[in-house]
C-alpha positions in Angstrom: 61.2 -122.7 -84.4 58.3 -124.9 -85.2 55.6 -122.8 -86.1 53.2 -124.9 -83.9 55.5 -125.3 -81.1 55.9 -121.8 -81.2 52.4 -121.4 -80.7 51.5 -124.0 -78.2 54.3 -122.0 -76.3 52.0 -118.8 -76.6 49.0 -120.5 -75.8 50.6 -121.8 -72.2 52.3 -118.7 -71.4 48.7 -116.6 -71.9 47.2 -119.4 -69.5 45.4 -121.1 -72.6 46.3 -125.0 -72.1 43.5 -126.3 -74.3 44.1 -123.4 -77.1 48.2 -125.4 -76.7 46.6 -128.9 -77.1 44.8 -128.3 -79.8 48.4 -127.9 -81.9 50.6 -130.4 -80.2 48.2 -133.2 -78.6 49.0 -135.5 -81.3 52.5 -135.3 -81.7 55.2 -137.3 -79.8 58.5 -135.7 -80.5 60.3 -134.0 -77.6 58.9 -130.2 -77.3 56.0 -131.1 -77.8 55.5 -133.4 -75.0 56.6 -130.7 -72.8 54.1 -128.8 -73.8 51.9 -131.3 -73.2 53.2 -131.7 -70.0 53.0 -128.0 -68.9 49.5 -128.2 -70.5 48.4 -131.0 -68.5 49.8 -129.7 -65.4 47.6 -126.4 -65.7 44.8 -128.7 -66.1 45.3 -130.3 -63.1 46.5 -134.0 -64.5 49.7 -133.6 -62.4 50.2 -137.6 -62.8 50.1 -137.5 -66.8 52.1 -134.0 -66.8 54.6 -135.4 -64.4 55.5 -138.5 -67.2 55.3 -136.3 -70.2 57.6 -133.8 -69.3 60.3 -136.9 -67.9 59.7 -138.4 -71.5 60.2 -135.1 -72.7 64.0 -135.2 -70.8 64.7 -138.1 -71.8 63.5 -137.4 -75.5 66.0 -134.4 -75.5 68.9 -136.2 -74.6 72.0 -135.0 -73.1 73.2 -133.1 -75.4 70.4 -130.3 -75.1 71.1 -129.4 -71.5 68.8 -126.4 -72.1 65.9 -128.1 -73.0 66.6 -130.6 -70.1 67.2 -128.1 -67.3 63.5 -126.9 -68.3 62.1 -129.8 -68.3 63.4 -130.3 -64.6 62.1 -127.4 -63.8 58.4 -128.1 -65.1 58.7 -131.1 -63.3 59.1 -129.3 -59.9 56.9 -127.1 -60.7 54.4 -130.2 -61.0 55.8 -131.8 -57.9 54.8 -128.3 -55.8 51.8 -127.8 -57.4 50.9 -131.3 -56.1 52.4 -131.2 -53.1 54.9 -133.5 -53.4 57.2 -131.9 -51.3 60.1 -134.8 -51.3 61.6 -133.8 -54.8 65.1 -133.6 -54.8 66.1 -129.9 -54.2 69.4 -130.5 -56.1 67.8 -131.2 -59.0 66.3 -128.2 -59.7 69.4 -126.1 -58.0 71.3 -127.6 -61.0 69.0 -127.2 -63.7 68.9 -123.3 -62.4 72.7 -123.3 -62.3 72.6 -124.1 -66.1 69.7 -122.2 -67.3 71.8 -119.4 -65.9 75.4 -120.5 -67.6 73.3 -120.1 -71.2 71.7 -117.3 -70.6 68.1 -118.2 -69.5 67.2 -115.6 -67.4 63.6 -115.9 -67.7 63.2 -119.5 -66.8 66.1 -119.5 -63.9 64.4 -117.0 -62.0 61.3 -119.0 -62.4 63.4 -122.0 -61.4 64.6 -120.1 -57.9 61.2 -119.2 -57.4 60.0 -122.5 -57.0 62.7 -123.3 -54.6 61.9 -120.1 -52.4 58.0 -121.6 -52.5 58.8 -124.6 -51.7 61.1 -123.6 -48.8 58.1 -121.5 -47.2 55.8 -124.4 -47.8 57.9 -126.7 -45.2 58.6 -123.6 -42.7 62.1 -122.7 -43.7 61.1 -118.7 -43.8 64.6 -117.4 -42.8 66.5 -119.3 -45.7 63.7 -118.8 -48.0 63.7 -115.1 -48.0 67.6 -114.8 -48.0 67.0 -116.6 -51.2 64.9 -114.1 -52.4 66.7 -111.0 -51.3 69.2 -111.9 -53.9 66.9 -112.0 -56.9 66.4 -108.7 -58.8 62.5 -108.7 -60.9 62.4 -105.7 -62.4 63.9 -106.9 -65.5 61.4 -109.8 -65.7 58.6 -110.2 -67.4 55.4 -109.6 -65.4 54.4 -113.0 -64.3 58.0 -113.1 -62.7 57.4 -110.4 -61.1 54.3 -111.2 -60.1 55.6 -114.5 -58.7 58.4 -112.1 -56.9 56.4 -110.1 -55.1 54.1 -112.9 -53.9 56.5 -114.7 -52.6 57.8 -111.3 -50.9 54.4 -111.0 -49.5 54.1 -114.9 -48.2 57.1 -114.3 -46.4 55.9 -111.0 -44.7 52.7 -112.4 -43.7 54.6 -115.4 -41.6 56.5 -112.9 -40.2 53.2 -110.6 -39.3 54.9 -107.8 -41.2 51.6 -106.5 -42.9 52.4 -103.4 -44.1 55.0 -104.8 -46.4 52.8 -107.8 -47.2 50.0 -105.1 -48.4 52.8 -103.4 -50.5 54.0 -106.2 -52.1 50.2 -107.4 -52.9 49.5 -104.4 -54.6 53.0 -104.6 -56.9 51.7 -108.4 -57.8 48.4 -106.7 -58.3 49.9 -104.6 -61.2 52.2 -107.2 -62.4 49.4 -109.8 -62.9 47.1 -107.6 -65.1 50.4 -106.3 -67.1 51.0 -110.3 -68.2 46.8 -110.4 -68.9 46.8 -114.2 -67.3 43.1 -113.9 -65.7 44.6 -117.2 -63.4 47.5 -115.2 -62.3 45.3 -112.5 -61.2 42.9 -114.6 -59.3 45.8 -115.6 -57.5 47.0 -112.6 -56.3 43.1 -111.2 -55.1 42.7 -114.5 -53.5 46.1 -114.2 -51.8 45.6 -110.8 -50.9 42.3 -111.3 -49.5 44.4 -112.9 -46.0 44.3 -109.6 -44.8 41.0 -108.2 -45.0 39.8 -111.6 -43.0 39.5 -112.6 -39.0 42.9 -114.2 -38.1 42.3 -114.9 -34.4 40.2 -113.8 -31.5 40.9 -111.7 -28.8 40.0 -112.8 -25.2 40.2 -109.8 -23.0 38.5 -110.2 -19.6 36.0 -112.6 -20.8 35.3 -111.3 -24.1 36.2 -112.1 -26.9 36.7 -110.3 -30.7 37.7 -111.4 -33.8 41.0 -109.6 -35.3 42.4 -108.9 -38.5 46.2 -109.8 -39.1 47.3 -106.1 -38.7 45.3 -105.8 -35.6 47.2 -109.1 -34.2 50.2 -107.6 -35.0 49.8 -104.4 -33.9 48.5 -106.3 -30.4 52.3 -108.3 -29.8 54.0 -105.4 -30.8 52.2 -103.7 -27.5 53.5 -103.8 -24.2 50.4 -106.3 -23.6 51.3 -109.4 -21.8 50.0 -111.5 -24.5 49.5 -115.4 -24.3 49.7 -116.4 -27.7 47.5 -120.1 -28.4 48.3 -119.8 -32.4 51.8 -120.7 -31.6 52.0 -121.4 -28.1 54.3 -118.4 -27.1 54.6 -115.8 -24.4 55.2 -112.7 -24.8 55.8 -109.1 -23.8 57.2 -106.1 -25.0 59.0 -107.6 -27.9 60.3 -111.1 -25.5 58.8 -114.2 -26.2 59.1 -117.2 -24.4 58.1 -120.4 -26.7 56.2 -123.0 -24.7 55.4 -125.3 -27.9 57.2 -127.9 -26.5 55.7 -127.8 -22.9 51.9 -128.1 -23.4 51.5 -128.4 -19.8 52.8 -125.3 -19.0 51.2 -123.7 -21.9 48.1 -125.2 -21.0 48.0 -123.8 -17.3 49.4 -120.6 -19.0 46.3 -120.0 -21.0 43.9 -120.8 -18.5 45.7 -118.4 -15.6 45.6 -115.4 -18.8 42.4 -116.5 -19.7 40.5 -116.1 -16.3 43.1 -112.4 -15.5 42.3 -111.1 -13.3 40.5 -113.5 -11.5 42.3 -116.6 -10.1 41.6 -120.4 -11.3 40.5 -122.8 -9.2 42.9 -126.1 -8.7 40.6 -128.4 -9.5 39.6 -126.6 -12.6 43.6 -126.3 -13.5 44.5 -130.6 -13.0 41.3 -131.1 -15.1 42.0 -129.7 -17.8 46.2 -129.6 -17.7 46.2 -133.1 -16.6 42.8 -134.4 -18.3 41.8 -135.8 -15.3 38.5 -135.8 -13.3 39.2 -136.7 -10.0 41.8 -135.0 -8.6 44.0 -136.8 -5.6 47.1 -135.7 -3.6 49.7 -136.6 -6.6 47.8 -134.1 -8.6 47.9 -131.6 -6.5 51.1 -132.0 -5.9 52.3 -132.1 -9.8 50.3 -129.0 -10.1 52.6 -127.4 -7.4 55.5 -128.6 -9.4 54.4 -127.3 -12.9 53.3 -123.8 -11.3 56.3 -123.5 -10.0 58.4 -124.3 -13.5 55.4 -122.0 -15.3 57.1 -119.4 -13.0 60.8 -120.0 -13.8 59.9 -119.9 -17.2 58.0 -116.5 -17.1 61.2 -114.5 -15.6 60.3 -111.4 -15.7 57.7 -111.7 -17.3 54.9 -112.7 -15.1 54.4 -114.0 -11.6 51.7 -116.2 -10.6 50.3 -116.0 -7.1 48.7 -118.3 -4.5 45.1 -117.5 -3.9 43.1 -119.9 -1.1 41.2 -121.6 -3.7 43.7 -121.8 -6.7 46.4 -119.4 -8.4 45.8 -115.9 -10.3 48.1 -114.8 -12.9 50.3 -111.2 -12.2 52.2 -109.6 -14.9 55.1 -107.4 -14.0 54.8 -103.6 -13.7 50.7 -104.0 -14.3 50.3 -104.6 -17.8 47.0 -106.0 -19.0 46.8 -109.4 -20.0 45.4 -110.0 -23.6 44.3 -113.9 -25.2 44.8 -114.4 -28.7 43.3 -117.7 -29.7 42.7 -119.6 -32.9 40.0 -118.5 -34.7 38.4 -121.5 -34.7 39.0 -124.1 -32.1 40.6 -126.9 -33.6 42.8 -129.8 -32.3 44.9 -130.0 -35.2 44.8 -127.0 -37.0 47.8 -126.6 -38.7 47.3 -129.9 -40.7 43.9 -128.3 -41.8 45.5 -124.8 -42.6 47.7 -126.5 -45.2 45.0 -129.0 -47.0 42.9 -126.5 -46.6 45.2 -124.2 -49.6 43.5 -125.6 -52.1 45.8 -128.1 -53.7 46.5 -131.7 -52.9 48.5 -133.0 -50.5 50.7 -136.1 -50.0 51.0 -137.7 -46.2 54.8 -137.5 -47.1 54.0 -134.0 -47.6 52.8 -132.9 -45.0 54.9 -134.8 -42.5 57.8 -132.5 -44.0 56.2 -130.0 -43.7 54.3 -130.2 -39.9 57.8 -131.7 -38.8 56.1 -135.0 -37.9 56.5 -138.4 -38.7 54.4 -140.1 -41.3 52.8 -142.5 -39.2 51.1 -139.7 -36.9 50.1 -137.6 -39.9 48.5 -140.6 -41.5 46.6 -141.2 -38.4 45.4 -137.5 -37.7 44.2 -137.8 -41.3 42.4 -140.4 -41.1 40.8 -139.3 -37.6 39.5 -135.7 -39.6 38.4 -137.9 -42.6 36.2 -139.3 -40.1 34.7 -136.5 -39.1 34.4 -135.0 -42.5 37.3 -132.2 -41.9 39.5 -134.3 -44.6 38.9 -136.3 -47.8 41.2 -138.7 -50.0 41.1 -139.5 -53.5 43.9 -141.9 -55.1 45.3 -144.9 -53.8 48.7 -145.7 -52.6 51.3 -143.7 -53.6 49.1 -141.4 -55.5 46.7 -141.0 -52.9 46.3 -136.8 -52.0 44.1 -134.9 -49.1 42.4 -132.3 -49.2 40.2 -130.0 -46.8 37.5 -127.3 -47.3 38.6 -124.0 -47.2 38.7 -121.9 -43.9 35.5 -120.4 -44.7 35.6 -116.7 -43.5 39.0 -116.9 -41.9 42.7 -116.5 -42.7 45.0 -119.4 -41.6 48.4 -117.8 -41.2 48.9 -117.6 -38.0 47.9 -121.6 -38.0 50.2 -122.4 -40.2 53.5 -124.5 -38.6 56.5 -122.5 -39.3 57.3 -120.0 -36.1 56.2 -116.2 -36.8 58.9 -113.8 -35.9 58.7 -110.5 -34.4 60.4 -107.4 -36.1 
């Protein structure tokens, strides 16, 4: 090999992009501008990395599918990075398939890993981590394996399952300072640090705490009749009944458990389930109607009961009713949980991955850039969001892919 190529190599894999421009930045034949590429992508020129590395395929040819497949898979490792979410999947599945046919084990795992990440980045958790149950790391080198056990931990967190999450933290932990990147272990503290930050807040007879993500998930793993806000669910002992597509009900829901064991009033419950002021007979009536299809949907859950001035909330065989609310109250806060990740996004982006259509993403964006929640920078096609981080606060449970229970 090239005894400069060979060193630009070392440079990028030690997380040194400058010390691998300094021996390839002038040159124009085919590894070289993928190591440009790469080197430009750590450097955060995703536009310029994305065009070196293509000219770098198409500089290969087809006769070095090797070199090719890799390229692929530094270009989707661009595309994630900045968000660009609408890369065809197949591409890299194929450049995988071959990296494994010659015997690139290194850089087909790395290849699978990006599909697993980008799989949990658009809320496909159940076949993302049957993806990953059939990769074996330990005969990886460390930033694999760091990669491995991050992604093992991203998918426990989404599914609340803490205890493995802090496991596989602290295997990342170990594999990041074996490979000596100082990016790759910033990564994994600042990953890690989701659980020793609020994640919701308790409303418990009309106070209110802030709870960790083990606390929340030792709370729906109670027999707690729990009214869930992060994901507009129902729940008790293990059952959950998903109201995420019945905001009314939800919405009366929430205010019943909120108020438990007192009742709510009906005017207070058409004002804010119906948005309306001035409550007439039609309202009233509706509210009869949704009460009554709140209480089909409960089961056996819950009963709610007529009071003189309203209705109270009454959980079968007397369980207390527990609130868990965002911790922050925000109208659209799984948008913000995901800009707010710290790369880029695209509206394309985050349509796919908020299950929304482009249109309404692009107007909730531009509603929070007026408010100063989101910012823009680019034009057209190239144009990217981005938010402030969630100061002081852990954004899983905001994020839009359901969380399970074990």
């Amino acid at each position: 090999m090239d005894p400069l190529i060979k060193a630009a190599a070392q440079a990028l894999a030690a997380g040194d992009p400058l010390g691998a421009l300094k021996r390839v930045a002038l040159r124009g034949d085919a590894p070289a501008l993928a190591l440009r590429g790469i080197a430009m992508a750590q450097l955060g020129d995703f536009i310029r990395a994305k065009a070196l590395v293509r000219s770098a395929a198409r500089a290969f040819g087809s006769k070095q599918a090797v070199a090719r497949a890799r390229c692929v898979v530094a270009e989707a490792e661009i595309a994630l990075a900045s968000r660009d979410l609408a890369w065809p999947a197949k591409a890299l599945g194929a450049a995988r398939a071959t990296l494994e046919a010659h015997g690139d084990r290194a850089n087909a795992a790395h290849a699978g890993y990006l599909e697993v990440r980008r799989l949990v980045l658009i809320g496909h958790i159940d076949e993302a981590e049957r993806m990953l149950g059939t990769f074996d790391s330990a005969p990886l080198p460390p930033v694999l394996r760091a990669a491995h056990q991050l992604m093992v931990a991203s998918i426990a967190l989404r599914r609340l399952q803490v205890n493995k999450a802090r496991a596989a933290f602290t295997r990342a932990r170990h594999a990041a300072r074996a490979a000596e990147i100082p990016a790759l272990i910033a990564e994994v503290e600042s990953a890690s640090n989701t659980l020793n930050v609020p994640a919701a807040r308790l409303i418990e007879r009309g106070e209110q705490r802030l709870l960790l993500l083990d606390e929340v998930e030792a709370l729906l793993m109670s027999n707690a009749f729990v009214v869930d806000a992060c994901r507009n669910v129902v729940q008790k002992s293990g059952t959950a009944v998903s109201l995420a597509r019945r905001p009314v009900l939800f919405n009366l829901a929430y205010q019943l458990a909120e108020a438990w064991p007192a009742d709510v009033s009906r005017d207070t419950l058409i004002a804010r389930a119906f948005r309306t002021k001035d409550a007439d007979d039609s309202h009233r009536a509706r509210l009869r109607v949704e009460i009554g299809r709140l209480r089909t949907v409960l089961g056996t859950l819950a009963d709610i009961s007529a009071t003189p001035r309203g209705f109270a909330l009454a959980p079968r065989d007397g369980q207390e009713v527990r609130v868990l609310a965002r911790p922050v109250d925000e109208t659209h806060a799984a948008m913000l949980a995901l800009l707010a990740d710290g790369e880029s996004w695209s509206s394309s982006a985050l349509a796919l991955a908020l299950g929304a259509s482009q249109r309404t993403v692009q107007r909730t964006l531009d509603s929070l850039a007026a408010v100063g929640k989101a910012q823009s920078f680019g034009r057209g096609r190239a144009r990217r969001w981005m938010a402030p981080p969630a100061s002081g606060f852990a954004t899983t449970l905001l994020l839009p892919s359901p969380v399970t229970l074990n």
